[in-house]
C-alpha positions as CSV (number, residue, x, y, z in Angstrom):
1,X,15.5,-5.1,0.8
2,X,12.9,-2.7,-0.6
3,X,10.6,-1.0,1.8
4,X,7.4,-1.1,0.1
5,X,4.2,0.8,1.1
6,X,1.1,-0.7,0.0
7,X,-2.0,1.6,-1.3
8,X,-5.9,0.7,-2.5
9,X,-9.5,1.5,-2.0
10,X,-10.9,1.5,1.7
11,X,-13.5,3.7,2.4
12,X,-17.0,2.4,1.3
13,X,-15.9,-1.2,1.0
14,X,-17.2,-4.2,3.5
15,X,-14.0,-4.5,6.5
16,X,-12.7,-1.1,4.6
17,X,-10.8,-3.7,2.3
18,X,-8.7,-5.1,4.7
19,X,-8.7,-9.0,3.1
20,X,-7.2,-7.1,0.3
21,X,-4.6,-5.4,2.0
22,X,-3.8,-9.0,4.2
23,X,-3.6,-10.7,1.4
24,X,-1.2,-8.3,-0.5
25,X,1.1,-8.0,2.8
26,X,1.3,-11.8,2.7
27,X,2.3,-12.3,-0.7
28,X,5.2,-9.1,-0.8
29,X,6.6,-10.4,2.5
30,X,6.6,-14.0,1.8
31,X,8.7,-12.8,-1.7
32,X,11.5,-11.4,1.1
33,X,10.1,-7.5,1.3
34,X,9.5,-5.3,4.4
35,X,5.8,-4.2,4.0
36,X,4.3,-1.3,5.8
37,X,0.6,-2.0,5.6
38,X,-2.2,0.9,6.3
39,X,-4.4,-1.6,7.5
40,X,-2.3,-2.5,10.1
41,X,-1.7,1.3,11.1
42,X,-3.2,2.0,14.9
43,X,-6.2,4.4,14.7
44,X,-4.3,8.1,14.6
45,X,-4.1,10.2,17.8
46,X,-5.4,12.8,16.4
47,X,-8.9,11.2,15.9
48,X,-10.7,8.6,13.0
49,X,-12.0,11.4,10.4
50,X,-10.5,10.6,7.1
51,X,-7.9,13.3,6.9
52,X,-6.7,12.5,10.2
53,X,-5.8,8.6,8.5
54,X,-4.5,10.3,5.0
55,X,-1.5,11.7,6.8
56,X,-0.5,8.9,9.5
57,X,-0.5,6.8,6.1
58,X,1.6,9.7,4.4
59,X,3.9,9.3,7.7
60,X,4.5,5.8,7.0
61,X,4.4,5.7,3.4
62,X,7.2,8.4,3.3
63,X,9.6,5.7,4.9
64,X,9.2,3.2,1.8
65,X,11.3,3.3,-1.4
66,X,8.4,1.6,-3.2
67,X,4.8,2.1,-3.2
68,X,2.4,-1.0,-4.4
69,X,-1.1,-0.5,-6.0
70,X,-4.0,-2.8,-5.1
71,X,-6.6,-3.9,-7.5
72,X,-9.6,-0.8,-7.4
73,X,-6.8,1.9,-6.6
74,X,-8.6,4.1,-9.3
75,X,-11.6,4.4,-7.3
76,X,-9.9,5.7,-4.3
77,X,-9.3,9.7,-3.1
78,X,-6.5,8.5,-0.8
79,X,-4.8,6.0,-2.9
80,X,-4.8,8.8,-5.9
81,X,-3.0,11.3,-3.3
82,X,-0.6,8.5,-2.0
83,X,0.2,8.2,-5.3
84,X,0.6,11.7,-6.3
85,X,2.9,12.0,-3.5
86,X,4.9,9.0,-4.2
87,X,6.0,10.3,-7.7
88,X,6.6,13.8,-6.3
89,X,9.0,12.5,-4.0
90,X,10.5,9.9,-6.3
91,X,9.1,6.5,-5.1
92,X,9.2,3.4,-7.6
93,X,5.5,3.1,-9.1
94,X,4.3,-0.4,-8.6
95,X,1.2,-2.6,-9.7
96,X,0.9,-5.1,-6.6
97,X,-0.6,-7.9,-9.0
98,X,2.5,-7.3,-11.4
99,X,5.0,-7.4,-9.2
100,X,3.6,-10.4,-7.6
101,X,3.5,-12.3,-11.4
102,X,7.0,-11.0,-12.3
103,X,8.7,-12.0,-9.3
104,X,7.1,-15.4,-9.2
105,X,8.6,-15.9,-13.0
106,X,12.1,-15.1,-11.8
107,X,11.8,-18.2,-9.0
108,X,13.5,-21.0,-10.8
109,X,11.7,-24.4,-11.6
C-alpha cells in the first residue's frame, strides 16, 4: 500500500484549510491508502511559528512514497517547498483530484 503525504494551502485560509485536507484524507483512505495528513499533525514542540510546522511536516512527509496535491497548492510557500523536496528525494508527484478520478474509473461497474 502507498504511503501518501498530502500537501495544499493553509495559512491565510478560514480553519487553515483543514475541510480540505479532511475531505482529501477521507477519500485516499477510503480507496485502501495509508494517509499521513498535516492537519492532523500535533502542534510541534518546538513552538507554532510557521517554520517550526514546515519541518514536523517535512518529518512526516519524508516517510511517504507519494505526495498528493490539493486544489490551491500554487498559492502556498509550504506546499511549493514540500514539493520541491518531494522530487529531490524521488517521491511520485500526484494531483489529489486526479488520482481520486483515475482510481474511481479502475472500480468495476
Amino acid at each position: 500500500m502507498k504511503r501518501i503525504y498530502i500537501s495544499g494551502p493553509m495559512t491565510g485560509l478560514p480553519g487553515l484549510n483543514h475541510a480540505a485536507f479532511h475531505f482529501g484524507t477521507n477519500q485516499l483512505r477510503a480507496l485502501g491508502y495509508e494517509v499521513v495528513n498535516p492537519a492532523e499533525t500535533p502542534v510541534p514542540s518546538e513552538g507554532d511559528e510557521w517554520h517550526h510546522w514546515l519541518k514536523a511536516d517535512l518529518i512526516q512527509m519524508l516517510t511517504c512514497d507519494t505526495i498528493a496535491l490539493l486544489p490551491g497548492w500554487e498559492a502556498s510557500k509550504g506546499a511549493h517547498l514540500e514539493l520541491h523536496v518531494a522530487h529531490r528525494v524521488g517521491m511520485t508527484v500526484v494531483d489529489i483530484e486526479k488520482l481520486h478520478r483515475d482510481e474511481l474509473e479502475q472500480v468495476p461497474a
